[in-house]
C-alpha positions as semicolon CSV with decimal commas, in nm:
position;residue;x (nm);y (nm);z (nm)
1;X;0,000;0,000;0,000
2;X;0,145;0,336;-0,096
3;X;0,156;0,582;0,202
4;X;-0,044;0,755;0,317
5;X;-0,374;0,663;0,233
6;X;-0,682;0,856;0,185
7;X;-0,960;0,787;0,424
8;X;-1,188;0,636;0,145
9;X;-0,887;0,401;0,065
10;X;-0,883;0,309;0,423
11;X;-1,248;0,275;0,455
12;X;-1,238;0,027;0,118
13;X;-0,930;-0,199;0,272
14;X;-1,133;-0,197;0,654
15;X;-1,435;-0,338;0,460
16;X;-1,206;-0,579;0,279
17;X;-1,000;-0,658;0,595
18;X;-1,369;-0,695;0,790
19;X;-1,523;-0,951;0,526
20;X;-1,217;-1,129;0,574
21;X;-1,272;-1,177;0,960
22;X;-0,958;-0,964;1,013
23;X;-0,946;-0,776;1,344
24;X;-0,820;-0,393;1,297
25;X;-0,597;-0,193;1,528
26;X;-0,584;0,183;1,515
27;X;-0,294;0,380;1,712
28;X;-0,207;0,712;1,628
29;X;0,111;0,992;1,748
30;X;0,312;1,197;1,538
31;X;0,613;0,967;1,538
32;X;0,869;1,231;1,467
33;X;1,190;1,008;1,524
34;X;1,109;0,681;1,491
35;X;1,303;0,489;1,772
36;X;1,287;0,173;1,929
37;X;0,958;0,288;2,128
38;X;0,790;0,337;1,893
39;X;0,910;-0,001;1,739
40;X;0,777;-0,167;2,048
41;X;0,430;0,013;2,122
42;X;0,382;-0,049;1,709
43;X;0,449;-0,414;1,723
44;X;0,266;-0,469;2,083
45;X;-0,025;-0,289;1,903
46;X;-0,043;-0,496;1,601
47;X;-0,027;-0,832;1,868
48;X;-0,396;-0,723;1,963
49;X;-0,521;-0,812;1,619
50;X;-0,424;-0,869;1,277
51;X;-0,417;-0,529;1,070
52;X;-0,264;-0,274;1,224
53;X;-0,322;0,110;1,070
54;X;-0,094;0,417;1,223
55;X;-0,279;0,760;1,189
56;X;-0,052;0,992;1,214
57;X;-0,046;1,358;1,297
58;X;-0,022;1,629;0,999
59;X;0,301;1,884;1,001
60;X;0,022;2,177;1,124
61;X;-0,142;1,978;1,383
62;X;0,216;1,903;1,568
63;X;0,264;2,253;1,576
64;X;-0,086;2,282;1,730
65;X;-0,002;2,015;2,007
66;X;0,323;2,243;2,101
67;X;0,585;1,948;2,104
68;X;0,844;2,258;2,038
69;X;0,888;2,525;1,773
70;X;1,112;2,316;1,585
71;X;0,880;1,993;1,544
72;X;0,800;1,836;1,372
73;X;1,182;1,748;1,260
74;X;1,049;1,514;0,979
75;X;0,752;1,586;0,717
76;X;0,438;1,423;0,767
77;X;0,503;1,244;0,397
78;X;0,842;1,131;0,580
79;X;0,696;1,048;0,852
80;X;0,403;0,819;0,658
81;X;0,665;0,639;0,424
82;X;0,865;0,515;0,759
83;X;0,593;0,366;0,934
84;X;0,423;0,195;0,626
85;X;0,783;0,042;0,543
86;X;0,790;-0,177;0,882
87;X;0,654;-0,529;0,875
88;X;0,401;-0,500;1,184
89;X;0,199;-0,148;0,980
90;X;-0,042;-0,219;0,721
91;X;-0,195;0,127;0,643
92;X;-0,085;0,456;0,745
93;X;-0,304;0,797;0,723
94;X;-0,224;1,149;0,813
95;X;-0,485;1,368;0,976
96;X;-0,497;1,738;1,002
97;X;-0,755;1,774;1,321
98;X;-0,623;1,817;1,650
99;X;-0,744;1,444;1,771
100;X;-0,816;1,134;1,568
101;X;-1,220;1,146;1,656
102;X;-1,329;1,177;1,306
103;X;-1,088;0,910;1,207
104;X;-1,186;0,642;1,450
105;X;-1,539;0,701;1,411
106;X;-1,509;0,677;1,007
107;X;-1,296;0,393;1,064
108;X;-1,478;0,239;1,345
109;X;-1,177;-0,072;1,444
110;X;-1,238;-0,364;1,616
111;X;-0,933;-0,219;1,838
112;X;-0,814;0,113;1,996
113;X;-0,458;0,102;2,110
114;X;-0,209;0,402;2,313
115;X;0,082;0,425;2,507
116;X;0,071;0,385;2,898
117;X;0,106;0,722;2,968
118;X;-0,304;0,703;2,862
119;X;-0,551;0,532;3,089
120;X;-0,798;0,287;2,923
121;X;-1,046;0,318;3,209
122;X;-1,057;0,713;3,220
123;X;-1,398;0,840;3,103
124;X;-1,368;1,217;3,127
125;X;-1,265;1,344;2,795
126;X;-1,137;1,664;2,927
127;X;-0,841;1,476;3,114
128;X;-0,497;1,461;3,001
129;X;-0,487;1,054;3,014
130;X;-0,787;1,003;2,869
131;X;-0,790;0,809;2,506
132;X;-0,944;0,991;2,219
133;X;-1,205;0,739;2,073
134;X;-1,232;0,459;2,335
135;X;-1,621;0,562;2,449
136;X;-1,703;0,544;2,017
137;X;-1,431;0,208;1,960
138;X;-1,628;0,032;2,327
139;X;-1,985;0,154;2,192
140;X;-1,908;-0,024;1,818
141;X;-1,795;-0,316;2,040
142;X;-1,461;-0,299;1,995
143;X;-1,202;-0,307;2,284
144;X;-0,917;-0,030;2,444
145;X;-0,566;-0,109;2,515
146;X;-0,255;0,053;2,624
147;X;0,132;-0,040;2,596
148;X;0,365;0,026;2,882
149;X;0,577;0,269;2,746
150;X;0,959;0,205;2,748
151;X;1,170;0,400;2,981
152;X;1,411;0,656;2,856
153;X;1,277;0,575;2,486
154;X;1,100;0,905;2,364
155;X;1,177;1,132;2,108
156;X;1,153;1,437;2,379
157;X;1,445;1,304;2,588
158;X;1,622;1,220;2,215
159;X;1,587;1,577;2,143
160;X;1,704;1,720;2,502
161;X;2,057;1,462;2,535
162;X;2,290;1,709;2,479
């Protein structure tokens, strides 16, 4: 699959992947350096189910997010081409809103996966651990999962070793 896809593509493969009785994962970040973290929380994700798809974040909404005024480091086309050239990613889309809402819901998959600095029992949507989705994902019957994170593996503390 050429990266990144459009959401109709990715609508068309889900409903292949779904008449197949494949089970989707969605996991989304802006993976700016990709580093053995990511590697990790990617590959953990994919274990959940059997397609795994990586939204990622566009160049403008990374600025939005304030990771720093010189993120991101690598274009979102960059960014896209990386993540659909490892084994364990099957799709890859980039969107421009400030969460993936829109995405999951269009996308509705059978699994919603984030790092462990999210909680997958936290219900109010204004808090800072709560995952983007999860009420839509548990409501289409689908499930919520987080990965421990890996210590000292983040592209923040990559950025600030000096």
């Amino acid at each position: 699959m050429m990266s990144p896809c459009t959401l109709s593509e990715l609508i068309e493969l889900r409903t292949k992947w779904a008449s197949e009785g494949e089970r989707v994962v969605f996991t989304n970040g802006v993976f700016d350096l990709l580093h053995v973290g990511h590697l990790h929380s990617l590959e953990s994700a994919k274990s959940y189910g059997t397609r795994l798809v990586v939204g990622i974040n566009s160049d403008a909404s990374v600025r939005e997010l304030g990771k720093g005024p010189d993120r991101p480091i690598h274009g979102e086309r960059d960014r896209a081409k990386l993540l659909s050239s490892l084994s364990c990613v099957d799709a890859v889309i980039v969107f421009s809103q400030n969460t993936p809402l829109e995405l999951i819901s269009a996308l509705s998959p059978d699994v919603l996966v984030k790092g462990g600095d999210y909680d997958p029992t936290c219900e109010d949507r204004t808090h800072a651990r709560y995952i983007v989705g999860s009420h839509e994902v548990r409501n289409a019957g689908g499930t919520v999962h987080t990965i421990p994170l890996l210590p000292g593996h983040s592209t923040t503390k990559i950025l600030n070793k000096k």
